[in-house]
C-alpha positions in Angstrom: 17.1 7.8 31.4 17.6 4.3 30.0 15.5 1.6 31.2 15.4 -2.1 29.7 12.0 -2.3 28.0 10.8 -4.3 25.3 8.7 -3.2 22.3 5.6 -4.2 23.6 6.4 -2.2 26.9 7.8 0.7 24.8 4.4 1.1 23.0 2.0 0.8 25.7 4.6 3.5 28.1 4.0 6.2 25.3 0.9 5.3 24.3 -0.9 8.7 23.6 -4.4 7.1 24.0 -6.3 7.9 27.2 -7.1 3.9 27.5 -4.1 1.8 26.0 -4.3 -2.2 27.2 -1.3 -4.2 27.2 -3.0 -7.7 26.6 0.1 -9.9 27.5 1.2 -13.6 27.8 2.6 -14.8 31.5 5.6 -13.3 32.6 6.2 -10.7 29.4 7.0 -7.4 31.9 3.1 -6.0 31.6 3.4 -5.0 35.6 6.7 -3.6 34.7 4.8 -1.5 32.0 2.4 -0.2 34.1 4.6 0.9 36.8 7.4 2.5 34.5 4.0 4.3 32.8 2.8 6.1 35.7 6.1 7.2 37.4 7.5 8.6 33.9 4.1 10.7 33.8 4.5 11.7 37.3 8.0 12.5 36.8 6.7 15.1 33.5 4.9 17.0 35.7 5.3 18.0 39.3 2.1 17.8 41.7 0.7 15.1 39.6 -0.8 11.7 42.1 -1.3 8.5 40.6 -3.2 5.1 41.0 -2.0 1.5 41.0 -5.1 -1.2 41.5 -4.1 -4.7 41.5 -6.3 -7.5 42.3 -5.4 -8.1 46.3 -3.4 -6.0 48.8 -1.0 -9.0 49.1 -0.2 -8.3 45.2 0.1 -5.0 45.7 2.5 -5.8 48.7 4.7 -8.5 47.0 4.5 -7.2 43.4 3.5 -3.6 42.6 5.0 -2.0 46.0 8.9 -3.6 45.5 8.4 -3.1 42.1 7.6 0.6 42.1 10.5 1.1 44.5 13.4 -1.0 42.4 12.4 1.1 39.4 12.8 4.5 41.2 16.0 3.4 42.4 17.2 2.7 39.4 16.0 5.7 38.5 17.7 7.5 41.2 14.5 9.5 42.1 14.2 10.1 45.9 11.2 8.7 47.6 9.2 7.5 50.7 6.9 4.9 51.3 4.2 4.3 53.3 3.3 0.8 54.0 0.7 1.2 56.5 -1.3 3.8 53.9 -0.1 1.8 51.1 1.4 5.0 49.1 4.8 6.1 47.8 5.4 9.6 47.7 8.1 10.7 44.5 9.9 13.5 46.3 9.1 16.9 44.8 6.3 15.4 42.4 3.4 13.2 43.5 2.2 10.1 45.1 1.7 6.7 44.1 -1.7 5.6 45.2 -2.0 1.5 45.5 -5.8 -0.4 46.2 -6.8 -3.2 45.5 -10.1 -4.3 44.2 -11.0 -7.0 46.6 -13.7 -4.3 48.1 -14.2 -1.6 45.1 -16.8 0.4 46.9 -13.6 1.5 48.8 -12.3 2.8 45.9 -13.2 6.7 47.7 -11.9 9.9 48.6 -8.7 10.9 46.6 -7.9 12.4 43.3 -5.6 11.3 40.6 -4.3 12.0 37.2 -3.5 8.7 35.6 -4.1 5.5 36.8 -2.7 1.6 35.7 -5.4 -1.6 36.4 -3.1 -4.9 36.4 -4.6 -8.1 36.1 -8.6 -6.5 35.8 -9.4 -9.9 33.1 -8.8 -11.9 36.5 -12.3 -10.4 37.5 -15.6 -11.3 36.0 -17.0 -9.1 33.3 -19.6 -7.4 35.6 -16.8 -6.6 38.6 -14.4 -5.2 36.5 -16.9 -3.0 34.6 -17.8 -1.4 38.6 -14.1 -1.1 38.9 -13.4 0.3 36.2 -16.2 2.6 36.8 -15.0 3.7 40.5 -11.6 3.7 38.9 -12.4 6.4 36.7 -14.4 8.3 39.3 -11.0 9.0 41.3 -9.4 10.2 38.1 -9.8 13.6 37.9 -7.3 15.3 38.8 -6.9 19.2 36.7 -3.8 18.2 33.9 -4.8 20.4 31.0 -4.5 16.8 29.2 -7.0 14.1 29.6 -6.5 11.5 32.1 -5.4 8.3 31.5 -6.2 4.4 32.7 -3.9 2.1 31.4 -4.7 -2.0 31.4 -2.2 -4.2 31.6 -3.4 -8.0 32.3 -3.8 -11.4 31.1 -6.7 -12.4 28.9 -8.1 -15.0 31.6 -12.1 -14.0 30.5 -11.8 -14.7 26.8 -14.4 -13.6 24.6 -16.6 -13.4 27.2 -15.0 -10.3 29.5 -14.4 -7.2 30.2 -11.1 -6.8 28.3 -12.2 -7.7 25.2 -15.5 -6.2 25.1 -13.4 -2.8 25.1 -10.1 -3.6 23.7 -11.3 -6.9 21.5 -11.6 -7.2 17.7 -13.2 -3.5 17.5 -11.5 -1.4 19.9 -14.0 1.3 21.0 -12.6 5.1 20.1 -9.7 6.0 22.8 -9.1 2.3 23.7 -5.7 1.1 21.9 -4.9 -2.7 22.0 -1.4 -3.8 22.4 -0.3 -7.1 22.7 2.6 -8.6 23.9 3.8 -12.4 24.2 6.1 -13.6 27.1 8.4 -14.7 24.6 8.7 -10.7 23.8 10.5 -10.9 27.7 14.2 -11.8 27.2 14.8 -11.7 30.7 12.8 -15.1 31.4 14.4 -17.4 33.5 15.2 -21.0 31.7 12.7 -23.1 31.3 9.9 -20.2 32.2 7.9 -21.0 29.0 7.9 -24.9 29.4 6.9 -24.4 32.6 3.3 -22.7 31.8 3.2 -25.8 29.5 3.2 -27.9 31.8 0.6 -26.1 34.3 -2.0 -25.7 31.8 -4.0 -27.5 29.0 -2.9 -26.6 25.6 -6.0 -24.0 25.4 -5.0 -22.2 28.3 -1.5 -22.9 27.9 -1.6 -20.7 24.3 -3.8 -18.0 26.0 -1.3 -17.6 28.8 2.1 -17.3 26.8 0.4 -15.0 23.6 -1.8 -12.9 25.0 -4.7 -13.8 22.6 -8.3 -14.0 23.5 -9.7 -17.2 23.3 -13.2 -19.1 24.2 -13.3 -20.5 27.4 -17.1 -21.8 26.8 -17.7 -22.9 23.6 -16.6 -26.2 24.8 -17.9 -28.4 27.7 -16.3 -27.7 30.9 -14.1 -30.6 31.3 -13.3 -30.5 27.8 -10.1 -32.5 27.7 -11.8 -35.3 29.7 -11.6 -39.1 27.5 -13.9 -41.6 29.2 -11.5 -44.3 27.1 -8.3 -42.1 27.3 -9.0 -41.2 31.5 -10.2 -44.7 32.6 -8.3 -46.5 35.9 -9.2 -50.1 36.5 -7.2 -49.7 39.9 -10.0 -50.1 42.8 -9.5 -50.1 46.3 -7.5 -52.4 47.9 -6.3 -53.6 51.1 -2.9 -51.7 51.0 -4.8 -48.3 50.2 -4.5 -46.9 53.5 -5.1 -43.2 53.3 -7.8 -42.2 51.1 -9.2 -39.0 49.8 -12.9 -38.2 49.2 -14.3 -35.5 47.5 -18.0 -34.0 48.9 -20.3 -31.5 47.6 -23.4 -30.8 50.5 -26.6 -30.8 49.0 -29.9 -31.4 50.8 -31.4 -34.5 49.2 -28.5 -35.3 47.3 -24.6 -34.8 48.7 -22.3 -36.6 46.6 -18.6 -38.4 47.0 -16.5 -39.1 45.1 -13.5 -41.9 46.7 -9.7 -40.8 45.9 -6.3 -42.4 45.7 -3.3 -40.9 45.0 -0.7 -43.2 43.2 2.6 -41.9 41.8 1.4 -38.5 42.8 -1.2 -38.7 40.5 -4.8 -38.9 41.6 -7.3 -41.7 40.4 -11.5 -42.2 41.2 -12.0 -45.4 42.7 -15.3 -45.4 44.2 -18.7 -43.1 44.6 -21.7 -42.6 46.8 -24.6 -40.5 47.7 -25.7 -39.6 51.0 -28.9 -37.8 51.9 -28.1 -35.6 55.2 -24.5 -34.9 56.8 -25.2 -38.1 58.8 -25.7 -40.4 56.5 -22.9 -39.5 54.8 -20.4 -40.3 58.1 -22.3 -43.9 57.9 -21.9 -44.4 54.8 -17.7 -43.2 54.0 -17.4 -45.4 57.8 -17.4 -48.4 55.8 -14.0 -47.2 54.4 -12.3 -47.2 57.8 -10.5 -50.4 58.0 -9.5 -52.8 55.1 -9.9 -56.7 55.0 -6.9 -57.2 57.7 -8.5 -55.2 60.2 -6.1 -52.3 59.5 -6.9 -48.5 59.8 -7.1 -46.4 57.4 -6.7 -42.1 57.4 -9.2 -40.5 55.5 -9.3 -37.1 54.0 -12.3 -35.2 53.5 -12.4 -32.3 51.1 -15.9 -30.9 51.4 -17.7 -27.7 50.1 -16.3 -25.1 52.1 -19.7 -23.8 52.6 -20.6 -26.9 55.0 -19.2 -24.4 57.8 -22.3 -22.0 57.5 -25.3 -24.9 56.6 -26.5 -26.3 59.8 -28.1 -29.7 59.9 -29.2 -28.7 63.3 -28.8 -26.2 65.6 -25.5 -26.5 67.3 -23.1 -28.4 64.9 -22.1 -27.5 61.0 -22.1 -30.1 58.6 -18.0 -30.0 58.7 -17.8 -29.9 62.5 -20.1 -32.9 62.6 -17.6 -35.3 59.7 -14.7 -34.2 62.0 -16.2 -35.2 65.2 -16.9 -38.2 63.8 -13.0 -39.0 63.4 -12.3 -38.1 59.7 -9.8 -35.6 58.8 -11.1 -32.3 57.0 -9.1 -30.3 54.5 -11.0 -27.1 53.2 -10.1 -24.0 52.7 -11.9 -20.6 54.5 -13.8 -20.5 51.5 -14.3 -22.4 48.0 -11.7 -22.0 45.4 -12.2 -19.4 42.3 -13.8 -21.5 39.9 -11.4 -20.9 37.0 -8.7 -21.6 38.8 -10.2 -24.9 39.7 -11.8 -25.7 36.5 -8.1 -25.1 35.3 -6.4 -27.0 37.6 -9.1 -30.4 36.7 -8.5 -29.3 32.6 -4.8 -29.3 33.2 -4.7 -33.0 34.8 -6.8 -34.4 32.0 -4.9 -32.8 29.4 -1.3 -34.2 31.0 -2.9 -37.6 31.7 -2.6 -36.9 35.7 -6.3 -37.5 36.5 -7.8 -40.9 35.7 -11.0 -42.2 36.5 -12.4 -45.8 37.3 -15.1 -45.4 35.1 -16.9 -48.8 36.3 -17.0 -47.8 39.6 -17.5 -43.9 39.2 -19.8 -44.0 36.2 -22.0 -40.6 38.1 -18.9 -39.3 38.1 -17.3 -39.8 34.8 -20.7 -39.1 33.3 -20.6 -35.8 35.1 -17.5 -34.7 34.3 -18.0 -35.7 30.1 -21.4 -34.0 30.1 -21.3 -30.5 31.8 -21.3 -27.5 29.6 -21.5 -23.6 30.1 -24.7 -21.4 30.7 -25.1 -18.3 29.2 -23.1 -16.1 31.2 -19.9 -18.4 30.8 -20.2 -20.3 34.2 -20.5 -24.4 34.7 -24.0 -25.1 34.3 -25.9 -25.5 37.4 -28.7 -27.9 37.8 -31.8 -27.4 40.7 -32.3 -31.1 41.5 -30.4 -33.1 43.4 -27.7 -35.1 43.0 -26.9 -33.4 39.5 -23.9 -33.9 37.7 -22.3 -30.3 38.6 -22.7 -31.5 42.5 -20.3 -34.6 41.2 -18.0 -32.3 39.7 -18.2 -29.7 42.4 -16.8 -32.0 44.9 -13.7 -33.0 42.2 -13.1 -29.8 41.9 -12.3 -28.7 45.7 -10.6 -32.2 46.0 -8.0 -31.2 42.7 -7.9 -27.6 43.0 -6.9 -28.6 47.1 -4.0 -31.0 46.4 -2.8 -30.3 43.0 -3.6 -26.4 42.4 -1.7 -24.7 39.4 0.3 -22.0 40.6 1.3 -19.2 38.2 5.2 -19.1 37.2 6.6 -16.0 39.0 9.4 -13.4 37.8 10.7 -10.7 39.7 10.2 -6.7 39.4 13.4 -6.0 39.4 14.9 -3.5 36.3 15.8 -6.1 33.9 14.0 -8.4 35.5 10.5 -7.6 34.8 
């Protein structure tokens, strides 16, 4: 058999360790790894079922699925799948298990001899350690070997998760490390590298194209955010005539933050409190028409969660800002907070987010100030308005409108 694979790829396929990790940059072939891993062990020994976890079924069925299936084409190896039962069964040897980790209580009733985790850092350190624990519940197939769970993900917890705590500076005994940079990939499309530049701040940026474990909470939240560097005189003006405003609910205390976007970039020109749902509608109605009489659109990105708080007993705090004529734009739910933590970081960092600091100074005072609790999350604050309700509301307005989106590259052999 010859398959393209790169040293990082080679290591972690033979890896004799019952836990090998392949720690890896964006885009350097660790799905690839995995998949080759498990098929070459099913294909050494006949009757032998294996398990493929990725974070959602819609990964499985874009990424690991298609992938599986290229490989065992090029490997000429008959098979079938099942898309309904999400399994592919390797004629005259096993089947390839896939679940996903969205509900890992689920994670029930079948037996396996080896099993791959991709992308487990995505989770929080708590989560992955339950998956990781059901995972190794199902793997106990009889091999006269010990079974295996491979790792293969990006670093996105740092220090502080569950990747690290086992494979980190002081592996525990069975758990080998192996890392692989997506420079190690020479299959990359052009400009694949420069593009994950570009997406991220330079912390993330590193993290994402190494592989290396880095702290994501020594630092303040916002931590490429320059009150001098980030400042916007541009206000409001009578030519503005769409506008976008950030809201976080809060009894007591919902805040807004007022948003232009100019030259695709967005900028801060205004902020208010309200103290109910209604008050807020009064309050961003001022913003209807400019000086000329003109109307204006206006956006509303609100806390997703304003569909389940009720400010009475018929209407949500979301239906009751649309009925009132504004536009919403919220998702089912709120955005991962990494992702939109990253997606704030990476503006600052390019110069794409500025601030009128005169006019927002809750807001840019928020944003400078926030650090991490304990367990690695932005630091929540019980009263009302608090500067994580300021940048709670930036935060679904960014990550809505100018979300990173991870650089893709194929499955295909050669392709990684």
């Amino acid at each position: 058999m010859q398959l393209p694979l790169t040293e990082p790829q080679e290591d972690f396929i033979f890896s004799e360790s019952p836990h090998p990790a392949m720690v890896a940059g964006l885009g350097a072939g660790k799905s690839q790894a995995g998949i080759v891993r498990l098929l070459l062990r099913m294909i050494g020994r006949k009757g032998l079922n294996t398990a493929y976890y990725m974070p959602t079924y819609d990964l499985l069925r874009l990424r690991a699925i298609p992938g599986t299936e290229a490989v065992l084409d090029s490997l000429g190896v008959a098979y079938k799948t099942n898309k309904s039962e999400y399994t592919i069964g390797v004629r005259g040897y096993g089947d390839m298990i896939f679940r996903s980790y969205d509900r890992p209580e689920r994670i029930v009733a079948y037996e396996v001899g080896d099993s791959i985790v991709d992308e487990l850092d995505t989770l929080p350190k708590e989560k992955a350690a339950f998956v990781w624990r059901k995972v190794s519940e199902r793997n106990r197939q009889s091999l006269g070997r010990p079974n295996t769970i491979g790792n293969v993900t990006t670093p996105d917890q740092g220090y502080s998760g569950f990747t690290y705590a086992k494979w980190g500076n002081d592996p525990q005994p069975g758990y080998q490390l192996i890392k692989a940079a997506t420079a190690s990939n020479p299959y990359l499309p052009d400009g694949y590298i420069e593009q994950i530049r570009a997406n991220y701040d330079p912390i993330l940026a590193e993290m994402y194209l190494n592989g290396d474990f880095v702290s994501l909470s020594q630092n303040k939240v916002f931590h490429f955010f320059d009150r001098k560097k980030h400042h916007n005189p541009r206000e409001l003006t009578d030519n503005d005539l769409l506008i976008h405003v950030a809201l976080d609910f809060n009894i007591g205390g919902t805040c807004a933050s007022v948003w232009l976007i100019v030259d695709n970039m967005p900028v801060a020109v205004d902020e208010f409190v309200s103290q109910h749902t209604q008050d807020f509608v009064m309050k961003v109605g001022k913003y209807r028409t400019n000086l000329r009489g003109e109307q204006r659109r206006i956006v509303v990105y609100p806390d997703a969660s304003g569909d389940n708080s009720h400010t009475n007993a018929s209407r949500t705090d979301i239906q009751i800002i649309r009925e009132a004529g504004f536009q919403i734009d919220a998702p089912a739910a709120n955005p991962d907070i990494r992702d939109s933590v990253n997606a704030c970081n990476s503006g600052f960092s390019h110069d794409r987010i500025s601030i009128n600091t005169t006019r927002c100074p809750r807001l840019a005072n928020a944003v400078e100030s926030q650090g991490y609790d304990k367990k690695g999350s932005p630091e929540k604050f019980g009263d009302h308005p608090a500067i994580d309700d300021w940048n709670d509301g930036m935060r679904y307005f960014i990550n809505r409108k100018f979300p990173i989106n991870r650089p893709m590259t194929n499955l295909k052999m050669g392709g990684f």
